[in-house]
N, C-alpha and C positions, 0 to 999 in steps of 0.2 A: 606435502606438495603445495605450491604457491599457484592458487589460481587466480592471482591478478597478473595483469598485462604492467611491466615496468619496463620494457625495452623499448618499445614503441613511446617514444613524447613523453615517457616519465608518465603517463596515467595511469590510476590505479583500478582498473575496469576488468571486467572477464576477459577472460583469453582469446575466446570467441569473441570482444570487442575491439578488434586492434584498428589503428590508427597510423596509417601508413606516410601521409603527406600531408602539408598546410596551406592552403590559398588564400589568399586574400583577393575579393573580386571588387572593382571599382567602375562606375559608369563615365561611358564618354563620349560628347559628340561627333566627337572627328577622332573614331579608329588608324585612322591613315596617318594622322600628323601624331598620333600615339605613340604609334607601333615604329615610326623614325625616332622620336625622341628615346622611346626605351631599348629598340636593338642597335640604334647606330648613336647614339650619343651618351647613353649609360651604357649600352652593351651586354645588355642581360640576352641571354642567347632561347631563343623562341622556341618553347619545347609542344606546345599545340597551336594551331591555329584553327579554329572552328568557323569561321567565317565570320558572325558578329561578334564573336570574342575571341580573343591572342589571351593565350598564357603562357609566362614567363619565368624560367627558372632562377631566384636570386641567390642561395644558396643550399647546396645540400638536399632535403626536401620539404624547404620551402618555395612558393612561388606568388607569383602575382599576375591576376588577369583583370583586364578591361576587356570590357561588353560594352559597343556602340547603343545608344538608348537614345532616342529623342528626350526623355525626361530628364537626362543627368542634370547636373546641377552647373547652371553655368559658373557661380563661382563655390565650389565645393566650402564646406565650413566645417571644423571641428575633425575633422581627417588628417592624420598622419602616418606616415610609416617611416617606418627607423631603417636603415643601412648601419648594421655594425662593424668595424672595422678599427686596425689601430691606426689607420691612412688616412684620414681625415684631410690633413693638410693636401695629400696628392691627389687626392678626391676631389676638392675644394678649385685648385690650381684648374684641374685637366676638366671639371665642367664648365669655371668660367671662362677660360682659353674658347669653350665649343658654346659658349654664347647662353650656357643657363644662367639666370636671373636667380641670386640669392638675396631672400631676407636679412639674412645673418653669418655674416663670416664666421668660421672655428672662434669659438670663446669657450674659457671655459666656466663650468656652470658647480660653483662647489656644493650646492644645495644637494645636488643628485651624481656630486663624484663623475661627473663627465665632462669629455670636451668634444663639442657637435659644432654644428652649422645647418643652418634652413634655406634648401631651393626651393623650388617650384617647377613643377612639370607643364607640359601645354596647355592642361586641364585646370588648371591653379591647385591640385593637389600639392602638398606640403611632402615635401621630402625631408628627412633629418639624416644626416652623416655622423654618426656618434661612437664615439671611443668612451668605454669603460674606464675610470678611472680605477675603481673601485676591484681592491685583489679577489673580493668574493664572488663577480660574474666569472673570473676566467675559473677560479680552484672551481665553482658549480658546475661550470659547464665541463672544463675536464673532466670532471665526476661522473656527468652523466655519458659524457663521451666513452668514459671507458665501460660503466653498466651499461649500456645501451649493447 
């Protein structure tokens, strides 16, 4: 009998440790001008709302939440998060049509086998829109798509 947990997130932990979802929590001074930027202009559809913090389902069961903080960091530093997708380009297109400010149009980046682009949210968090170039993200992940 296999008593590690491989279904849940691929960890290999007791049975009794499962792992059912992923968050990523981020601080922000201005919840309000947040929570517009992520459901009406990315469109990530708001699966909690707790009053100082919105959490956001991005895909599957991952998510992402901001917590209003007096401390946050007015200009965040060293913070990114990835958007994976093979739509880069209509991604790119349909945020700066709706007024997001990018660093970096799609380029592609042969060092790490991808092709991305860098926004920036109201926060000055770092967005990345990235396509896998590389056939071993997708064969991995159908892999684990189908043990899971």
């Amino acid at each position: 009998m296999n008593d590690t947990l491989t279904k849940d997130c691929g960890i290999d932990a007791p049975r009794s440790l499962s792992i059912e979802a992923q968050i990523t929590f981020l601080y922000t001074r201005d919840l309000k001008t947040t929570a517009h930027f992520y459901e009406a202009v990315l469109g990530l559809p708001l699966t909690l709302d707790q009053g100082g913090c919105r959490i956001y389902r991005v895909c599957g069961d991952a998510y992402l939440g901001f917590c209003e903080r007096d401390t946050a960091p007015e200009q965040p530093q060293g913070i990114l998060f990835t958007l994976v997708t093979l739509e880069v380009d209509a991604w790119y297109e349909r945020l700066r049509a709706r007024g997001v400010p990018f660093d970096k149009p799609p380029t592609l980046n042969e060092t790490y086998g991808i092709y991305h682009c860098f926004a920036r949210d109201p926060n000055g968090y770092v967005i990345e829109i990235q396509r896998f170039l590389d056939a071993d993200w997708a064969r991995n992940k159908d892999q684990e798509t189908r043990n899971g």
